[in-house]
Structure formats: C-alpha cells, structure tokens
C-alpha positions as CSV (number, residue, x, y, z in Angstrom):
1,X,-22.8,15.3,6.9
2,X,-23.9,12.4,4.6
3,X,-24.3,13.1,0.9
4,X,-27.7,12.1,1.0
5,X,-28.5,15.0,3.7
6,X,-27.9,17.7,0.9
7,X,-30.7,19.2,-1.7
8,X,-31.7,17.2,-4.2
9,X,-32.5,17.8,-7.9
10,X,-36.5,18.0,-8.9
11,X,-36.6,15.1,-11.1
12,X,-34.5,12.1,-11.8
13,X,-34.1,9.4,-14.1
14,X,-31.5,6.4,-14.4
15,X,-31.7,5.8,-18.7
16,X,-28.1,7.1,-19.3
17,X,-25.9,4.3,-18.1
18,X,-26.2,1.5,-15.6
19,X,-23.3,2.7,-13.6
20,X,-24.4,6.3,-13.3
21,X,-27.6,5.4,-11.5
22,X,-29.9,8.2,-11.2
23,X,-29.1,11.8,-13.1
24,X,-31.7,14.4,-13.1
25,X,-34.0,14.8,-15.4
26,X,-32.5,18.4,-16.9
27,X,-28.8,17.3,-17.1
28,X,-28.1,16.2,-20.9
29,X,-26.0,13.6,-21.2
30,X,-23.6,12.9,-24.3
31,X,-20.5,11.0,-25.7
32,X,-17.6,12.4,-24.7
33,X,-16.1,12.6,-28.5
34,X,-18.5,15.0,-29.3
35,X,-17.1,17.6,-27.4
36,X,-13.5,16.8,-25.9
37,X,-10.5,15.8,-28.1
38,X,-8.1,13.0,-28.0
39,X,-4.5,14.6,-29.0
40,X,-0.9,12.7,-29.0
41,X,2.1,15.1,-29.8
42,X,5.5,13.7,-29.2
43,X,8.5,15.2,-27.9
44,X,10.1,15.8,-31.1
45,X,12.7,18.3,-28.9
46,X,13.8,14.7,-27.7
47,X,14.5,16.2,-24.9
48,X,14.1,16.0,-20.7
49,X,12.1,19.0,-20.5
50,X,9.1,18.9,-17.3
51,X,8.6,15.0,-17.3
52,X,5.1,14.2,-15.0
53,X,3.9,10.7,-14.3
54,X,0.5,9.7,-13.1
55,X,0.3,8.5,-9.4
56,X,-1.8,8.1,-6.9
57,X,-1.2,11.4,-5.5
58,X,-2.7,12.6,-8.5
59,X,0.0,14.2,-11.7
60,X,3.4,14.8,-10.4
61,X,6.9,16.8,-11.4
62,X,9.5,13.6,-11.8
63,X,12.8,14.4,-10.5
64,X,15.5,12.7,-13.0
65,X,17.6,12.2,-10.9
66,X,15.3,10.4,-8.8
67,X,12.3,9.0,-10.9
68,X,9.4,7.1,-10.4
69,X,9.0,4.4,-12.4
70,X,11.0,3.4,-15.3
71,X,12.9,5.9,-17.2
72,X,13.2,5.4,-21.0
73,X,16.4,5.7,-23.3
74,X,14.6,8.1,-25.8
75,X,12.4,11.1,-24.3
76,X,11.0,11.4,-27.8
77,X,8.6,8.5,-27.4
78,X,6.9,10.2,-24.6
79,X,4.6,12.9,-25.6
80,X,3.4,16.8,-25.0
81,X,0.8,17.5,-22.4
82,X,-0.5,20.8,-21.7
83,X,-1.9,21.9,-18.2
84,X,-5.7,21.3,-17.7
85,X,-5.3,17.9,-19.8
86,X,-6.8,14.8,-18.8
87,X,-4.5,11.8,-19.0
88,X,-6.0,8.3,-18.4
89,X,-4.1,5.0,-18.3
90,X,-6.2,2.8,-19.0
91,X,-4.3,-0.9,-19.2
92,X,-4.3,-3.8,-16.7
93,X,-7.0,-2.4,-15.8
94,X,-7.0,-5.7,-13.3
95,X,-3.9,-3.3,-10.9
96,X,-6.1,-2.2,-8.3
97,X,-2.5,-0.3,-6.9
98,X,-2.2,1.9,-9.6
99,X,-4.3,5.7,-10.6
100,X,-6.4,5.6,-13.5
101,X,-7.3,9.4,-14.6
102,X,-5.2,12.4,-13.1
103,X,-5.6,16.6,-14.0
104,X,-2.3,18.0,-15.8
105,X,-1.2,20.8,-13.5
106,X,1.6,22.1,-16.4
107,X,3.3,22.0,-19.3
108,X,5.3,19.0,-19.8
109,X,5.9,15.1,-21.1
110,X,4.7,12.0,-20.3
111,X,4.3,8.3,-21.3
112,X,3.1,7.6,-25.0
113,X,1.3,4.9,-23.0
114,X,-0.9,7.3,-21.6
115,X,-4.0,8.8,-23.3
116,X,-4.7,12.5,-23.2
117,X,-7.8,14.2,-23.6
118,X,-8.1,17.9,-24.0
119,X,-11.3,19.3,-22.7
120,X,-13.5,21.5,-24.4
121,X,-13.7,25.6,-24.2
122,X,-17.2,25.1,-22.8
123,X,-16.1,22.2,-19.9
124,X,-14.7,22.9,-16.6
125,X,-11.5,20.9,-16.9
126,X,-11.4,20.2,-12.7
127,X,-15.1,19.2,-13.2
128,X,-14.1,17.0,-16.0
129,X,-11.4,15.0,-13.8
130,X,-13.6,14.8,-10.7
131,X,-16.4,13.2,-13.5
132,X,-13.9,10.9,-14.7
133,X,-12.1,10.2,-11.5
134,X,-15.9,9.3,-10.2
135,X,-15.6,6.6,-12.6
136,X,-12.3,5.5,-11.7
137,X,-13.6,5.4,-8.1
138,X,-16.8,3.1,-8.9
139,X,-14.2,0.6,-11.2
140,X,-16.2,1.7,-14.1
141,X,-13.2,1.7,-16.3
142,X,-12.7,-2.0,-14.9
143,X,-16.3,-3.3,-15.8
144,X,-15.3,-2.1,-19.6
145,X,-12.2,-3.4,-20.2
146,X,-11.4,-6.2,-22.6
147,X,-8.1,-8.2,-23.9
148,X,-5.5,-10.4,-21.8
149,X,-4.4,-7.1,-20.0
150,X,-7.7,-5.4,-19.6
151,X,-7.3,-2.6,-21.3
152,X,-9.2,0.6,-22.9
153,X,-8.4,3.1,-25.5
154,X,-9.0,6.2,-26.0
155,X,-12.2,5.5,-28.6
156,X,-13.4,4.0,-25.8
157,X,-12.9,6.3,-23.3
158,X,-14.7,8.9,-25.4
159,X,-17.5,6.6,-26.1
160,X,-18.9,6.8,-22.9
161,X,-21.3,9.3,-21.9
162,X,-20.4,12.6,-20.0
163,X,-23.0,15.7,-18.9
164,X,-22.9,18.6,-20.4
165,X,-24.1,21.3,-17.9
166,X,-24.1,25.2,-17.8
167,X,-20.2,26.2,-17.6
168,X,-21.1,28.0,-14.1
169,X,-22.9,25.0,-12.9
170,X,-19.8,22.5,-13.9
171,X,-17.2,25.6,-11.7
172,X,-19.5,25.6,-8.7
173,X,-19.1,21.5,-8.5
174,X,-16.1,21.7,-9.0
175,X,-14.8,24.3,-6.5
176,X,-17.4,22.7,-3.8
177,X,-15.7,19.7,-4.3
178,X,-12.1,21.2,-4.5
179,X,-13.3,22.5,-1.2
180,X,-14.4,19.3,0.7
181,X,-11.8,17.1,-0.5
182,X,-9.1,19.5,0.9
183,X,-10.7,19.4,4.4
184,X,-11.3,15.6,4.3
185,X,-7.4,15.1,2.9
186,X,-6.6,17.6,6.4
187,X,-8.7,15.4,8.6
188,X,-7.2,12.2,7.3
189,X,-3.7,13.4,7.4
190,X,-3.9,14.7,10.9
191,X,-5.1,10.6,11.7
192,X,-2.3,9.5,9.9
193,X,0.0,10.9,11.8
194,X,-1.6,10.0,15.5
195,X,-1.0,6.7,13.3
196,X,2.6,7.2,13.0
197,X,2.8,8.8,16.9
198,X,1.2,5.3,18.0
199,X,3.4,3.5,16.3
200,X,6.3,5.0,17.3
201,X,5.3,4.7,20.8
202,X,4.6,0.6,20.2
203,X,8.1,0.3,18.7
204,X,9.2,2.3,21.7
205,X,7.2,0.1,24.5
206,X,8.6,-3.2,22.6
207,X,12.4,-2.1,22.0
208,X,12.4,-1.1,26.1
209,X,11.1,-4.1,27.0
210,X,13.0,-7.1,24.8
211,X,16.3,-5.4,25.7
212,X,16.2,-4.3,29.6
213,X,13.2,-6.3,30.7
214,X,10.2,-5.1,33.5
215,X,12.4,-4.3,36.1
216,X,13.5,-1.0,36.2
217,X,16.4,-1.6,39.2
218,X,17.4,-4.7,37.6
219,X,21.4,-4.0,37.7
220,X,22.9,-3.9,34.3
221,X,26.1,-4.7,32.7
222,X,27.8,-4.6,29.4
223,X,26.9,-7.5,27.0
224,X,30.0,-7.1,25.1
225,X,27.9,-6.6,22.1
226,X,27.7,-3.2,20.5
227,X,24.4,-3.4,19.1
228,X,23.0,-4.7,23.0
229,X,24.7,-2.5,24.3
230,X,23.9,-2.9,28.7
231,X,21.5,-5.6,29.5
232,X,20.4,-6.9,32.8
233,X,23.2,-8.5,34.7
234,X,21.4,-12.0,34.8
235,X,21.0,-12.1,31.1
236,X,22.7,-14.2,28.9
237,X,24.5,-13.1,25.7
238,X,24.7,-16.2,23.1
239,X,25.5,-17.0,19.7
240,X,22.2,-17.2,17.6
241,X,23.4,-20.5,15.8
242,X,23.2,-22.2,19.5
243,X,19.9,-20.8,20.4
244,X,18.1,-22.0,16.7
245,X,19.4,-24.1,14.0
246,X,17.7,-24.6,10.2
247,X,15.2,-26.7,9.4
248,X,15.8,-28.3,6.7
249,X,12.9,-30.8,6.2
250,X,11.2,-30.5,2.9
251,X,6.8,-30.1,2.6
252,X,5.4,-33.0,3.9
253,X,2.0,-34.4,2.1
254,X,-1.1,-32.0,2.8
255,X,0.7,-29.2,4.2
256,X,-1.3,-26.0,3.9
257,X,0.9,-22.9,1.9
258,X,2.0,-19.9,3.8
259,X,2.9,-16.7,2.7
260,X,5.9,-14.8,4.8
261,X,4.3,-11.1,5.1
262,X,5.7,-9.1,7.2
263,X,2.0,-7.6,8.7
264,X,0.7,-11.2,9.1
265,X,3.7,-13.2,9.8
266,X,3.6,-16.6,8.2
267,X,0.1,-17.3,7.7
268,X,-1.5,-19.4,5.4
269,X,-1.8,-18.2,2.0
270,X,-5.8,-18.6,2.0
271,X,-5.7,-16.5,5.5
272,X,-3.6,-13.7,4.3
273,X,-5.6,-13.4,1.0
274,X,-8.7,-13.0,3.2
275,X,-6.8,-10.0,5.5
276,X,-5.9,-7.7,2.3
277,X,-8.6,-8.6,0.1
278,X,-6.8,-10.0,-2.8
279,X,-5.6,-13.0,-4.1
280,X,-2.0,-14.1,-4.2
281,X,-0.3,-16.1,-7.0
282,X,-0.2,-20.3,-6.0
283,X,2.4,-22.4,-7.1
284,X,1.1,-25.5,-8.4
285,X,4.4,-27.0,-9.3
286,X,7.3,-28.7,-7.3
287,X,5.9,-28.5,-4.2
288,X,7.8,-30.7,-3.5
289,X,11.0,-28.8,-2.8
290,X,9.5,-26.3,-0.2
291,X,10.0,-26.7,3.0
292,X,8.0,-27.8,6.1
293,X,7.1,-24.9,8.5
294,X,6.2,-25.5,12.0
295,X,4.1,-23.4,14.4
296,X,6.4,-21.0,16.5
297,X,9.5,-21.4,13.4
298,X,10.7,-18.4,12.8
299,X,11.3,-17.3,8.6
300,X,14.1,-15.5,7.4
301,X,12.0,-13.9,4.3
302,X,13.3,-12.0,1.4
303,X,12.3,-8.8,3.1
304,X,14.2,-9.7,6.3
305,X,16.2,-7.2,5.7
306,X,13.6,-4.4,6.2
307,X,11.2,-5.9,8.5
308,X,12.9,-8.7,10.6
309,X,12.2,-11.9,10.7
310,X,8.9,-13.8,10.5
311,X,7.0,-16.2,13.3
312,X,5.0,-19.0,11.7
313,X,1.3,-18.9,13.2
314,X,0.4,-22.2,11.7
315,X,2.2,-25.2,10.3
316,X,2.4,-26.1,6.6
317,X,5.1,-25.5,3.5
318,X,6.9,-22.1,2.0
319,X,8.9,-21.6,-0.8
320,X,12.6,-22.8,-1.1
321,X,14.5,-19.8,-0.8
322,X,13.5,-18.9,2.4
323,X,15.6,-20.2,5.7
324,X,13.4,-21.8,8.6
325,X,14.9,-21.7,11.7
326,X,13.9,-23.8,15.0
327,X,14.5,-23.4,18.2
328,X,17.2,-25.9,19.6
329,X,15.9,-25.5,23.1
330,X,12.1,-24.2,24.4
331,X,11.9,-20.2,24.1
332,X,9.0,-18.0,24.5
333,X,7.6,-17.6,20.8
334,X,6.4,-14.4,21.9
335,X,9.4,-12.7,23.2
336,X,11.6,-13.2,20.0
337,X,8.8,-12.7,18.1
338,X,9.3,-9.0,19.2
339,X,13.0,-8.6,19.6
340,X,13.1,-9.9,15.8
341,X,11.0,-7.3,14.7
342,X,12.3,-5.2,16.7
343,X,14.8,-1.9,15.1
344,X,17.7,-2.6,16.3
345,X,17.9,-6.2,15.9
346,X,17.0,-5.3,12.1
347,X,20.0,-2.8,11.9
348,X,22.2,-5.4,13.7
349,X,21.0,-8.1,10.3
350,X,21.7,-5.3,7.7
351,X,25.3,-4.7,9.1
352,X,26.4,-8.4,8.3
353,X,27.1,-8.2,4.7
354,X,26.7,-6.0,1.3
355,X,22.9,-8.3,0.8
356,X,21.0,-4.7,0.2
357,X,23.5,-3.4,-2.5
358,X,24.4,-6.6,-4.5
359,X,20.3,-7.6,-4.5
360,X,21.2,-10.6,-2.2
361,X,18.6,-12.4,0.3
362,X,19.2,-12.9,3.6
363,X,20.9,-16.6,5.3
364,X,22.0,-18.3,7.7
365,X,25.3,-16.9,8.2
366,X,24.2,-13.4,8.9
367,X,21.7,-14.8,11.1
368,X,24.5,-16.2,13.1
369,X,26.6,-13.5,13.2
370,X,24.3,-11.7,15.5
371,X,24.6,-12.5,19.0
372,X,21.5,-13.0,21.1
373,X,20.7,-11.9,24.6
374,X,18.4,-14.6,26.4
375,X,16.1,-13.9,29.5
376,X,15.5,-16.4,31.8
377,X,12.4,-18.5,30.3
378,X,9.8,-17.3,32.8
379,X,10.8,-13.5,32.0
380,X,10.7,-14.1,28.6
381,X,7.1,-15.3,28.5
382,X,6.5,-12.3,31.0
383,X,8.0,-9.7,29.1
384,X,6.0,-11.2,25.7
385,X,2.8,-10.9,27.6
386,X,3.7,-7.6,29.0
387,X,4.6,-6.0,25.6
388,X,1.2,-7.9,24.2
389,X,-0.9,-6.4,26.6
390,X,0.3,-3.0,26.0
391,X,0.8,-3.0,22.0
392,X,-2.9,-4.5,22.3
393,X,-4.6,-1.3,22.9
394,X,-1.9,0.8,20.9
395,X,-3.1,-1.8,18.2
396,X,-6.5,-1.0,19.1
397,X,-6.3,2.5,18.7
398,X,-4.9,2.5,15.6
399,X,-7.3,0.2,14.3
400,X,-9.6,2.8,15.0
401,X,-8.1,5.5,13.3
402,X,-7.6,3.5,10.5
403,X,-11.4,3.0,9.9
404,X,-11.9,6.5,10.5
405,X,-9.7,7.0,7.7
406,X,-11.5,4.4,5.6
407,X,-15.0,6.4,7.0
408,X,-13.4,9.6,5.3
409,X,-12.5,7.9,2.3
410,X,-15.9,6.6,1.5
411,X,-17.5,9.7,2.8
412,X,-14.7,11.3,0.0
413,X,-16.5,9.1,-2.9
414,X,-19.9,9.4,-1.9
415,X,-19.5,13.0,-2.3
416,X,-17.7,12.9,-5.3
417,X,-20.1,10.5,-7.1
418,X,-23.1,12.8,-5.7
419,X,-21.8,15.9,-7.2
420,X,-20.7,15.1,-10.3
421,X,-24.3,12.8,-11.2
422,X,-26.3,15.4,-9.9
423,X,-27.3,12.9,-6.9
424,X,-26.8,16.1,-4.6
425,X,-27.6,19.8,-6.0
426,X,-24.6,21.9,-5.0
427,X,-24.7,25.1,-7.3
C-alpha cells in the first residue's frame, strides 16, 4: 500500500517550511527551542561506564574491547546521555555514509561531538526521532549546513520548526510507525539473505568450474599444489610469473583514469562514479608516474588481499602503487578473471606473507608464489562462457532483489515523511 492510499487530513497548507511541503491546516507548528532542551553533561566519573555511538543501525552499546570508531584517551570528554535523548551529529554534513539523528535507548556516554536534545514532558520522544530522522531522510540537515565541513549546531537544530500535536496523536504515529518499519525491516532482511543464498551459490558455480572444468568424467590427478588440490589430468600446473609478467610502462598522453574497485573491476574513473552515484577524488598531479593499463591486464589493487585481483575493462592510467600484470602468452580474460576472484585463489595470496598484519600491499612476489593451473585455451574460453551464462541470471536475480530492497526503502521514507507531516492521517 502506497502512502498516498491512506486518509488524509481536512485541510492543508505548505507556509511552514519549504522542505515540509504540505501540513494540515490544525497541526501548529513551532521552533524546536521552545519546547525541547539542548543539554551537555560530561563524564566527570572519567570513566568507561555504557559508551553508545551513533550508527546507521540506529544508537548502539560499544563493546571496548571491540569499538567502533575511534576510542579516546580520556572518557571524560565524552558526555552523559539519558535514554529517550535525541543525539544529532550534525558535521560534514557532505558524508552521505554516516547517520545523522539516532533515539538513546539507555543510560550512558557518548561523543562531546555529538549534540543532545532532551525532549519535552509533553513530546513523544519516538515521535520526535522519526520527525527528525524524516529530516535526515529528505537531506534537510544538508540543505542547511554551512562552513568548510558543513556543519550545524545545536542553535540551529532547534531553530527549525517541529509540530506540536496532542501527546496521544504524536504515540499513535509513532507506534504505527514502530509497527511498519519492523515489518518492512523483516521483508528486507528475508531478501537480503536470498541475496546472500545467491551469492553463495555464484561463488559455488564459479569455484567448481575454474578448478575441475565442465566435464564431470574428466580423470583427475594431483596438481602437487595444496591449495589445487586434484585437477583434471590434462591440466597444466605453472608458475604464475611464466604465465604473466609486470607491466611496467608508465601513462601514456590522453589515457583515460581508472579506478581498481573490486565490484566494477578497473573501470574508468568517470564510469565508476556514474555506477555508485558519487564522485571520486582525481589526481591532478604527476600523472605522469602512473602506469599504462591495457584492456584484459589484470591489477593487483590494495584490496587484493580481500577481493582478488582486478581485470581492466578499458585501457588508460592507475595510480603507481598498484602492480599491472600482462599476460606473456594469449589467455582467456574471462576464465582468470574468475579464478582470481575466486576464494581460494584469495586464501592461497593471503598465505604468502605477514601483508594483512604489518599493513603491507600486495606485489609481485606473492603473486608469483602461487602456482597456476592452466586449461587448454579452448576450455578456458568455454568454461568463462559457461560460468557467465550461469552467474548471469544469478546476477539477474539479485539485481532484482536488490530493487525490491530499494522499493522497500523508499516505500520506508514515504511512510515516514507522511506520518510525521500529517501527509497521511494515522491516529
């Protein structure tokens, strides 16, 4: 059911505030420092009591001995919140990645960069949040902010109009709304795990396929290679410093900039701002020591350890640090463009050295310390097709999960935006 398919109010009008759009004509509307408070009471105990941070699942518990976040040298700078708080935080307000406005479920401390706001006897303090998270939602806090880092404070905050309603009126939005949103958050989580079933069955299609091939009566025999393990008998099992070598060659003039992602693979930069929607950070300087990328290189990224390595889908430069390799003879692209995503070629590159723990990239030389099993080259372009054909409509499906998650999700703000202006009449 769409927002708009619910009862509406009498009478509306859209005077308040050009981001609340139309409010009806009985809800008063008033700034917020006329009724809620803006407190900031430090730890003065100084110590580790309940510490809570702000994320995007909303207020949390922080485990000390496994925070989020950064962890400060003094617990007396952060500061006392109380449960059915508000706390806002409100700077670089540019962070699209980052909560803005979460409900204090408990006692305890948090930053002294965050703002609290204690709600008034007469409000609803879940009403309050879903008002303020409403803003959050439509980038309203955004739109308002102002300095090098975007930020608000809590005068501002409070300048900005809220509606004061019947107390009843505020508890009946705000448990319709706890309502919704709990049966919206189980339909998106039961999709996000026929997400994670999918994907598991991709990785499963993929790592069958690079490592035994399509013919299930192939004989096998030992590669001599733990991490192979059996392979088919015709196979051969080679050192991956014979099969690719580095390219060294540095940008040539009017190369295009990629970015290595590990979604995308190496894309250029323009391209892979398009795909998530944002932009990405261009170097403007010494471009002349990146290097030259050709379509079908493979990248050995800073990630590399997590997520394999890259294949370049177009030609242009990358940055420095990363290692391009080529292919000294012709390979299917497509066939060790899965095996080098695939898990246990991953866990084979994370055995050769101490790179996770010591904060070290990825090189050559553990590149070349794991061996490579090579098809013949027509089953190498067969198995590549064969895994692209079947990871196509795995991709498909989840594609369509995924914007039935995004369906929910807009659905969820609709909602939200309709309850708490009055566009809908739910009490």
């Amino acid at each position: 059911m769409r927002p708009a398919t619910y009862e509406r109010y009498g009478e509306y009008r859209d005077d308040v505030a050009p981001w609340l759009g139309n409010v009806p004509t009985d809800w008063t509307f008033e700034k917020g420092k006329w009724h809620h408070q803006y407190v900031k009471t430090l730890n003065s105990k100084r110590e580790c009591e309940n510490v809570l941070s702000l994320t995007l699942r909303g207020v949390v518990n922080n485990d000390p001995n496994n925070p989020e976040g950064l962890v400060p040298s003094d617990y007396g700078t952060y500061q006392l919140f109380d449960k059915d708080d508000l706390v806002f935080k409100l700077i670089d307000l540019e962070n699209v990645r980052t909560s803005r406005v979460g409900l204090v479920h408990e006692h305890g401390i948090m930053s002294s960069a965050y703002i609290r706001i204690k709600p008034s006897l007469q409000t609803n303090a879940r009403f309050l949040y879903y008002y303020y998270y409403n803003l959050y939602l439509g980038e309203v806090f955004n739109k308002l902010g102002s300095g090098v880092r975007s930020t608000l404070n809590h005068n501002d905050l409070l300048a900005l109009p809220v509606p004061i309603i019947p107390f009843a009126t505020q508890g009946a939005i705000a448990s319709f709304l706890d309502k919704k949103l709990d049966q919206i958050s189980q339909a998106i989580a039961i999709k996000e795990q026929q997400i994670a079933l999918l994907k598991e069955r991709k990785q499963i299609i993929i790592q069958e396929a690079v490592t035994k091939g399509l013919d299930p009566n192939a004989p096998m025999k030992g590669s001599g290679v733990d991490w192979i393990g059996k392979i088919p008998a015709h196979w051969e099992v080679r050192r991956s410093k014979y099969l690719f070598t580095q390219r060294k060659e540095f940008a040539r003039k009017g190369d295009v900039q990629l970015s290595a992602t590990q979604s995308y693979g190496v894309i250029p930069q323009d391209e892979f701002e398009e795909l998530v929607g944002r932009r990405v950070v261009k170097i403007q300087t010494n471009l002349e020591k990146r290097k030259h990328v050709e379509l079908d290189d493979f990248v050995i990224s800073m990630r590399s350890f997590q997520g394999g390595l890259e294949r370049a889908f177009a030609s242009g430069c990358i940055r420095s640090s990363y290692v391009i390799l080529r292919p000294l003879e012709t390979v299917n692209p497509d066939y060790f463009g899965y095996l080098f995503k695939s898990p246990r070629y991953i866990k084979a590159l994370q055995a050769t050295g101490s790179f996770i723990r010591d904060g070290q990239d990825l090189n050559f030389d553990n590149f070349s310390k794991v061996d490579l099993f090579i098809p013949p080259l027509d089953e190498q372009a067969a198995i590549g097709a064969h895994i692209k054909f079947a990871c196509q409509k795995i991709d498909n499906g989840i594609a369509t999960k995924q914007q039935q998650i995004a369906t929910l999700n807009e659905y969820k703000t609709c909602l939200i935006n309709g309850a708490v202006t009055g566009k809908i009449k739910v009490a």
